[in-house]
ZALUM-131184 format. One record per residue (C-alpha): residue in three letters; x, y, z. Coordinates in steps of 0.2 Angstrom, whole numbers. Example, Ala and Ser with C-alpha at 12.3 -4.5 7.8 and 13.67 -1.06 7.14 Angstrom:
<sites>
<site 'ALA', <62, -22, 39>>,
<site 'SER', <68, -5, 36>>,
</sites>
This chain:
<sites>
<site 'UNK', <-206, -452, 822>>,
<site 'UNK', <-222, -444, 823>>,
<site 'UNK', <-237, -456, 831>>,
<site 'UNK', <-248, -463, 817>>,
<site 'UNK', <-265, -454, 818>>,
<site 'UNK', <-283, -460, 811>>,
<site 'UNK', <-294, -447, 805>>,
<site 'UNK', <-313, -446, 805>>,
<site 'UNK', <-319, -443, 788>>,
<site 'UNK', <-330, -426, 786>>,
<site 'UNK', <-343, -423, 774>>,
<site 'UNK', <-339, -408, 765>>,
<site 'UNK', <-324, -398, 761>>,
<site 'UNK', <-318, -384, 766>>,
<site 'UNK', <-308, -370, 756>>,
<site 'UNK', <-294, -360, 766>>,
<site 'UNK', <-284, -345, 762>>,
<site 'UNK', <-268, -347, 770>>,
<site 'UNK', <-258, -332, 775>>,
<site 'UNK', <-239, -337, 780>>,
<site 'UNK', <-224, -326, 781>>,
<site 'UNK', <-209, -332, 769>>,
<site 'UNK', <-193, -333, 778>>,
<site 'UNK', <-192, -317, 786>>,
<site 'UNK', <-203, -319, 799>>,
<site 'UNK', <-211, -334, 808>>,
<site 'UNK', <-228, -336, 797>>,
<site 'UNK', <-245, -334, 804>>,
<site 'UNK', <-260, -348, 800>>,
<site 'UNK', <-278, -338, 797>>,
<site 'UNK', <-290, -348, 790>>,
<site 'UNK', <-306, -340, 781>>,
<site 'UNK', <-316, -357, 779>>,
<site 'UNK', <-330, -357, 767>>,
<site 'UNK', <-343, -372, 761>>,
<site 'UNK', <-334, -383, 745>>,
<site 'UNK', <-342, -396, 737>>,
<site 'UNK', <-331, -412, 737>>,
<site 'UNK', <-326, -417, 719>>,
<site 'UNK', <-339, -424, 707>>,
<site 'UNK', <-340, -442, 703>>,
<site 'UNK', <-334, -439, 686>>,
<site 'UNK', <-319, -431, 692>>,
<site 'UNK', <-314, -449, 698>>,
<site 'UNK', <-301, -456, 687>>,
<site 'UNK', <-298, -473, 696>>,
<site 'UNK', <-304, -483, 709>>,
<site 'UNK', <-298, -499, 720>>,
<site 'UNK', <-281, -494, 724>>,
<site 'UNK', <-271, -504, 738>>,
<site 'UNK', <-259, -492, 749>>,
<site 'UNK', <-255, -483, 730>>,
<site 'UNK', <-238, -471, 735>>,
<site 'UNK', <-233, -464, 718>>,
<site 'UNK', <-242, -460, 700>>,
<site 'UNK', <-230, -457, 684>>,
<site 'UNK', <-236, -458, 665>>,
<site 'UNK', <-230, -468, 651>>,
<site 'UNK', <-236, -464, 634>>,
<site 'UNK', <-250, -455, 643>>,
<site 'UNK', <-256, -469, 652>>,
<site 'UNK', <-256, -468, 673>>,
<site 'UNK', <-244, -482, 682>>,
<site 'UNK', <-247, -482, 701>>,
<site 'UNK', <-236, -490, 716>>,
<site 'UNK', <-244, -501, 728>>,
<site 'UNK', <-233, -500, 743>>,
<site 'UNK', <-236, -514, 755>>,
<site 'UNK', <-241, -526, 737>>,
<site 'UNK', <-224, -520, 730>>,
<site 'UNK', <-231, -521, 712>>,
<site 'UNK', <-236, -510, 698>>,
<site 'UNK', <-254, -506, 693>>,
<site 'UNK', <-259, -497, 675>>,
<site 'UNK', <-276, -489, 677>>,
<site 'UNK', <-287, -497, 663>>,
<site 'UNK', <-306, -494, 663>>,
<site 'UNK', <-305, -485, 680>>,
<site 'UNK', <-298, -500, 691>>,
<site 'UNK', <-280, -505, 693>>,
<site 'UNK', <-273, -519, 681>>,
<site 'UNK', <-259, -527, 688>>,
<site 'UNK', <-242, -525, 676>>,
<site 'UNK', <-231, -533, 688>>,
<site 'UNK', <-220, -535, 703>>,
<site 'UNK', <-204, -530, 711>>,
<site 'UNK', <-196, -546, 717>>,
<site 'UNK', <-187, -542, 734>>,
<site 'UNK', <-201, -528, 743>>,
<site 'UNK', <-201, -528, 758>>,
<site 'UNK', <-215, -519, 766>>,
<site 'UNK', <-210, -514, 784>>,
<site 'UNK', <-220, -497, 791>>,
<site 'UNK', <-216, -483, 779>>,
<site 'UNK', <-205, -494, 766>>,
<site 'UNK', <-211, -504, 754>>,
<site 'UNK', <-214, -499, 735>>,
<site 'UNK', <-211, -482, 735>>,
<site 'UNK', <-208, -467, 722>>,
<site 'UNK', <-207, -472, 701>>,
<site 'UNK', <-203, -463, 688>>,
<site 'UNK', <-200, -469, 668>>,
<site 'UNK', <-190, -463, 656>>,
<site 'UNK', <-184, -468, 639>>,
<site 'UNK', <-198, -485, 641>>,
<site 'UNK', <-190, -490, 658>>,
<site 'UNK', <-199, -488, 674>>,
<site 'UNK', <-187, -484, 688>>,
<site 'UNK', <-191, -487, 705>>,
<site 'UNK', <-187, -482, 725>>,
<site 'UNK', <-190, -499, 734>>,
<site 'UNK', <-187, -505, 751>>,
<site 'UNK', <-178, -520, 753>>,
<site 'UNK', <-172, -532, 770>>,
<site 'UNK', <-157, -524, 768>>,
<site 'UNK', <-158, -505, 762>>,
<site 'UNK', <-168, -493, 751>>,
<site 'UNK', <-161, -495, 732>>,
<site 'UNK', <-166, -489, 714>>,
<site 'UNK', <-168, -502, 703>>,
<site 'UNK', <-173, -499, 682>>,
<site 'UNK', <-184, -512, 672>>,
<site 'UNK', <-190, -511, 653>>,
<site 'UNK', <-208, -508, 655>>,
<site 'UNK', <-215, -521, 640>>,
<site 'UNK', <-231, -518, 629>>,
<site 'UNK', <-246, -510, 625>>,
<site 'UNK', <-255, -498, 634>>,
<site 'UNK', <-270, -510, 643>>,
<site 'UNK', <-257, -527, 643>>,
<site 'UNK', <-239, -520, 648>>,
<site 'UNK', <-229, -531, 658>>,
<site 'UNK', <-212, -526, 667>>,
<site 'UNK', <-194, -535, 660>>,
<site 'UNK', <-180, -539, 675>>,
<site 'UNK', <-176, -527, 687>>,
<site 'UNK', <-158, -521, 689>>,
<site 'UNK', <-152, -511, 702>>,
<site 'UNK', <-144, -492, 699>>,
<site 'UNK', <-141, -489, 716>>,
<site 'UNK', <-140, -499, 733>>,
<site 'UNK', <-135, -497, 751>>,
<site 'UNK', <-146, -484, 754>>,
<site 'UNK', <-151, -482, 773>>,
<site 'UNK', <-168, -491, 776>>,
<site 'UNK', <-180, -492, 791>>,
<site 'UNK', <-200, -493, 795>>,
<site 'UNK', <-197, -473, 796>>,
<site 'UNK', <-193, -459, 787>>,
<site 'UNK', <-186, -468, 770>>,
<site 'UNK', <-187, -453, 758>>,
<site 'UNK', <-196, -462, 743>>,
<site 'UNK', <-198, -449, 729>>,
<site 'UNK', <-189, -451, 711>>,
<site 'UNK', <-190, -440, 697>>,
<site 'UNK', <-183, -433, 683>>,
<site 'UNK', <-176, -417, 681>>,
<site 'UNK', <-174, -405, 665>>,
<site 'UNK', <-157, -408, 664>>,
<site 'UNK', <-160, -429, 663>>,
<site 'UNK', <-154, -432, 677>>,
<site 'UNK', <-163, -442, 691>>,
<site 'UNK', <-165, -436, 707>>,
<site 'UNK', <-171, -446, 722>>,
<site 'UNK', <-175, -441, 742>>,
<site 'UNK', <-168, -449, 754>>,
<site 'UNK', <-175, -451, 772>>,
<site 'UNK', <-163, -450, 790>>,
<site 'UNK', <-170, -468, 794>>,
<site 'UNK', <-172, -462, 812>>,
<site 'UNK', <-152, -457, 810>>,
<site 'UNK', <-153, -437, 813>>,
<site 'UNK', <-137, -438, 815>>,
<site 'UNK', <-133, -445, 795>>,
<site 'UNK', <-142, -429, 788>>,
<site 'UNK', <-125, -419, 791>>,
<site 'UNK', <-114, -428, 787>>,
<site 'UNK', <-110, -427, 769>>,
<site 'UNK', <-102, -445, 766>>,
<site 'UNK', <-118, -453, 771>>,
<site 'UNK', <-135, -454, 759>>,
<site 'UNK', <-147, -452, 775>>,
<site 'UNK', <-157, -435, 774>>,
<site 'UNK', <-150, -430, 759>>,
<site 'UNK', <-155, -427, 739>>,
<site 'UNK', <-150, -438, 726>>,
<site 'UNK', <-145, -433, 708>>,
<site 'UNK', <-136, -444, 697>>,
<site 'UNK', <-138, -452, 679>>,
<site 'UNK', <-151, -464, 674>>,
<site 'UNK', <-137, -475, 677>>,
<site 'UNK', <-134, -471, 696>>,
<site 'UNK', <-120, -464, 693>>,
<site 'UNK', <-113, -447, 697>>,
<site 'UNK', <-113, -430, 687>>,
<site 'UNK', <-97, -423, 682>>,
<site 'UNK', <-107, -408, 688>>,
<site 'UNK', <-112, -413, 704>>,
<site 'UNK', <-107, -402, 718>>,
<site 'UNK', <-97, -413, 729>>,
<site 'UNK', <-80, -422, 723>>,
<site 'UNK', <-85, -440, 721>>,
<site 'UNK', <-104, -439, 728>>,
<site 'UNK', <-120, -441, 722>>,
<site 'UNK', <-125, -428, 736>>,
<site 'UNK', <-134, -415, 728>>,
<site 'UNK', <-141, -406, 744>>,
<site 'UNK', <-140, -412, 763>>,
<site 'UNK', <-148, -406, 781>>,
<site 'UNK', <-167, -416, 774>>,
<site 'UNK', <-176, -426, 788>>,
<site 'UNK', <-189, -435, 777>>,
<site 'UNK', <-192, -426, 760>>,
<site 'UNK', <-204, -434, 749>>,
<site 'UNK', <-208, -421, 735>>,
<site 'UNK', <-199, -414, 719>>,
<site 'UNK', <-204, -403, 706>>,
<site 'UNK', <-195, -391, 695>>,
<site 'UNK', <-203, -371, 692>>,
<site 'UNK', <-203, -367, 673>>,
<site 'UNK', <-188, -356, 677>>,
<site 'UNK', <-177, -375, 682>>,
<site 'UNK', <-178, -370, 701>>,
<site 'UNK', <-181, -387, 711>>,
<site 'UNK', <-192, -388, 727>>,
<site 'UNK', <-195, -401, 739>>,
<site 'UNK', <-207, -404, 755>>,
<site 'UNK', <-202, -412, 767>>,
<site 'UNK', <-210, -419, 786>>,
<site 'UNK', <-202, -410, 801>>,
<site 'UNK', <-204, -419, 817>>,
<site 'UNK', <-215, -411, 831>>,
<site 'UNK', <-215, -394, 825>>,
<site 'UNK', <-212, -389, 807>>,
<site 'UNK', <-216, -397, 790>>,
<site 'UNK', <-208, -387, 775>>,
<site 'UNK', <-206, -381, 758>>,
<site 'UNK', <-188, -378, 751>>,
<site 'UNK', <-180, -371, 736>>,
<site 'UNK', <-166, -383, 735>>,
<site 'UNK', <-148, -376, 727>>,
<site 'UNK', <-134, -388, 724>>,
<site 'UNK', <-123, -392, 739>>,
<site 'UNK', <-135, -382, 754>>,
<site 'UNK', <-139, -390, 770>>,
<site 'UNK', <-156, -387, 775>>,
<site 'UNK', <-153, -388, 791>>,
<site 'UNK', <-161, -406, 800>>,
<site 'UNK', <-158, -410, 816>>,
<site 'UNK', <-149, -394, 821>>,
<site 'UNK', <-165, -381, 815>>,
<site 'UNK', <-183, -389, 812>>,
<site 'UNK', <-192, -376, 800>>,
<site 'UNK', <-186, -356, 800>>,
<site 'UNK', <-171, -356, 811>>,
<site 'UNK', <-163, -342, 803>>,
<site 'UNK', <-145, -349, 806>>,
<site 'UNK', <-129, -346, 797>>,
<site 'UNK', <-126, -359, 785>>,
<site 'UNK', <-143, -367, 784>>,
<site 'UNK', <-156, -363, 771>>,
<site 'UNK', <-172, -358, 778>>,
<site 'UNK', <-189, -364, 772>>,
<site 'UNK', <-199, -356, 759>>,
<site 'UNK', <-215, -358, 770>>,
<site 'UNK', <-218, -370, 785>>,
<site 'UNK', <-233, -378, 793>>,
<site 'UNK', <-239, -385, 808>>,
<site 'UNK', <-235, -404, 807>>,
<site 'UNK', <-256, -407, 811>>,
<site 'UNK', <-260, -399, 796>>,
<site 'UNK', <-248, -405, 783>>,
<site 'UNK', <-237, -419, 784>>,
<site 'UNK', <-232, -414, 765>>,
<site 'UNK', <-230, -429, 753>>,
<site 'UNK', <-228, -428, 733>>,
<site 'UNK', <-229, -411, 724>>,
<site 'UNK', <-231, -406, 708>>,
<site 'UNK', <-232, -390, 696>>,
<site 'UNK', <-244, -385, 684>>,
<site 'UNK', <-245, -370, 677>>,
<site 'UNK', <-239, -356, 688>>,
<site 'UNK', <-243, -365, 704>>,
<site 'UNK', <-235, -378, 715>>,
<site 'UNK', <-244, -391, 720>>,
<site 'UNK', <-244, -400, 738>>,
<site 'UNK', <-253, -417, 744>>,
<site 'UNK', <-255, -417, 763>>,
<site 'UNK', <-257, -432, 774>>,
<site 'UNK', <-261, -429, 790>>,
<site 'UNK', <-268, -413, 787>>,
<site 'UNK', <-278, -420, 772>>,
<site 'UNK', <-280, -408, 761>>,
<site 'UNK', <-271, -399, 743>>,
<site 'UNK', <-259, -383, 745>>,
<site 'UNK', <-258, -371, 730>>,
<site 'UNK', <-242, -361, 732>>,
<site 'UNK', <-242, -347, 717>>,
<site 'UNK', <-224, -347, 711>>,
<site 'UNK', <-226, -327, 710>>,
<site 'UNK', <-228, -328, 730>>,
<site 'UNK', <-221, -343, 738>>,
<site 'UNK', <-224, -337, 752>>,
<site 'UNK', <-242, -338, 752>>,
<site 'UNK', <-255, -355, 750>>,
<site 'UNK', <-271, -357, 749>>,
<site 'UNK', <-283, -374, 751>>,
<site 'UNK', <-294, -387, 743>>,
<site 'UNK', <-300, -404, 748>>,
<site 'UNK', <-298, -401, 766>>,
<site 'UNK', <-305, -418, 775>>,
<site 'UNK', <-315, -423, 760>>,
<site 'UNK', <-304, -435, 752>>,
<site 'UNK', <-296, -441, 768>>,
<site 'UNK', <-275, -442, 766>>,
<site 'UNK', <-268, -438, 748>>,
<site 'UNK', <-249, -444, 745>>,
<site 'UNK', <-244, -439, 728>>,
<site 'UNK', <-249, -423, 715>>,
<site 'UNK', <-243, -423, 697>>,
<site 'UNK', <-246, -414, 682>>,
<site 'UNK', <-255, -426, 669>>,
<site 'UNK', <-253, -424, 651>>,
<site 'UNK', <-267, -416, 647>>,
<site 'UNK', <-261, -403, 658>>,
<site 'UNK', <-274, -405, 674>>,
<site 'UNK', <-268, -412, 691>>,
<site 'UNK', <-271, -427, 699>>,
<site 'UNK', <-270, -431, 715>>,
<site 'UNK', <-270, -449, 724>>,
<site 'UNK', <-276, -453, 741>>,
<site 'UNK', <-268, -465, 753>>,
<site 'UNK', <-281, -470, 766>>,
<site 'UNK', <-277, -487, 766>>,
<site 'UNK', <-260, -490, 773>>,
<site 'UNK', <-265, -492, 790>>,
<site 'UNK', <-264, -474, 795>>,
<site 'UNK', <-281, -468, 787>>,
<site 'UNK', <-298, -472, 788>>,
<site 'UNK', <-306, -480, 770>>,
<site 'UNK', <-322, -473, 763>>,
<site 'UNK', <-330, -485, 749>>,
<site 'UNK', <-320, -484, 732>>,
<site 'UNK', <-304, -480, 741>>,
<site 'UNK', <-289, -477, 738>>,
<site 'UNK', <-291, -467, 721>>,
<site 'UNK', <-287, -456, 712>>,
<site 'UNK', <-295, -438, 708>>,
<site 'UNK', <-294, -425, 694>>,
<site 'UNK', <-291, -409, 700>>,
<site 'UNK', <-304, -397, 694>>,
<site 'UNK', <-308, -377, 693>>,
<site 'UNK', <-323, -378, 703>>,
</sites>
């Protein structure tokens, strides 16, 4: 567990080139700072977010989840509109409402419960401006939950299937051991349950050795990657294949150890704390935390980054690709671990300037 910081909001951004060594060699943080403009007012798409963890799109239109509200907000106008909420949320520390994704008109969603983290699916009802949220059923339950490291992010992959992260819940020990869900990736049917193709007999285990991974996203070639919070030392970025262990608790970051995969890039924890991810175009998108600030990872050279945002907008939780094709990214500076500027939390188109 990593001590909850507040961070003192700066004025300006700053742009850095990052230069990091891929997995051969231990990577090396230069920073080349130069003045950035923070984004333009007209680059705001929403305002008045509370504790906001997660965006996804239904017919083109932005659903958010509040975490510690445990409902779902459409983004009408430029301010939330409630659509409903998920009965059962229990907002302890990191839990609460967690990652959505929809498919097929039902929104599915990672929640935290008294009991465990679970997956539950619900008709999403109406229009566009008035949509409402039918009953919830659950797909998947017992999954470990604690008021840390809880994993969180749902989504779907190219081949249909939905994949979830799932934390250690402050159990290292349950990310190796393949019978358990803790510090693991999900992949499974919109149903919850398991792929013939899956790479364990019987499991829903699609990769293990994860602390606390909370971003998915898929190149255009189907290669899946996800970021994920170390715990003192090493944040990271993975290329995840079916059945590898990545390593938690035994290596933190590059370890460079037979039978674990080593990160694509890694990070000092006080300048990431990596959360949602996304891709668009040739690039991979990272939302920082604690380091507050945007990573762009060229796919052609993963083991490169450089940055945006740095300290402007204060903590960013989730990136994704909107349907226009930009990137939007949404800040989380009001869940108890940030410090609020006016108009906070929101959400911010990603622009070329």
């Amino acid at each position: 567990m990593r001590t909850p910081i507040r961070h003192r909001g700066v004025a300006v951004a700053l742009l850095a080139t990052l230069a990091l060594a891929g997995c051969g060699g231990a990577p090396s943080e230069t920073a080349a700072p130069s003045a950035s403009a923070g984004p333009a007012l007209d680059d705001t798409i929403a305002t008045g977010l509370d504790a906001p963890w997660s965006i996804a799109f239904t017919d083109g239109a932005p659903l958010v989840s509040e975490r510690d509200r445990g409902r779902i907000v459409e983004i009408v106008d430029g301010k939330p509109r409630e659509v409903g909420r998920i009965d059962g949320v229990a907002a302890r520390g990191e839990g609460g409402l967690l990652g959505i994704a929809v498919r097929d008109g039902d929104l599915f969603a990672y929640v935290t419960t008294a009991t465990d983290n679970r997956i539950v699916r619900m008709p999403l009802l109406g229009a566009a401006g008035s949509r409402s949220l039918g009953p919830a059923r659950a797909i998947l339950t017992g999954l470990p939950a604690a008021s840390i490291h809880n994993g969180g992010r749902i989504a779907f992959g190219p081949d249909g299937m939905l994949y979830a992260t799932v934390g250690d819940a402050g159990r290292p020990s349950d990310a190796q051991n393949p019978r358990e869900f803790g510090g693991k990736i999900l992949r499974m049917t919109p149903d919850g349950a398991r792929p013939a193709d899956n790479p364990f007999p019987d499991s829903l285990v699609y990769s293990l050795g994860h602390r606390n991974a909370q971003g998915l996203a898929w190149g255009p070639d189907g290669a899946l990657y996800a970021s994920e919070f170390g715990q003192n030392t090493w944040d990271e970025l993975n290329l995840i294949r079916p059945g590898a262990n990545y390593g938690w608790p035994e290596v933190e970051g590059i370890g460079r150890r037979e039978g674990f995969v080593d990160p694509l890039q890694q990070w000092s924890t006080s300048s990431a704390s990596p959360s949602g991810i996304a891709i668009v175009g040739n690039d991979l998108l990272i939302a920082n935390l604690r380091g507050e600030r945007l990573r762009t990872v060229p796919l052609a050279a993963t083991g490169t980054a450089t940055e945006r945002y740095r300290e402007s907008l204060g903590r960013l939780r989730d990136v994704v690709r909107a349907p226009d094709g930009s990137a939007w990214i949404l800040t989380n500076n009001t869940d108890g671990r940030g410090d609020p500027r006016p108009g906070d939390d929101r959400i911010v188109r990603v622009t070329g300037r």
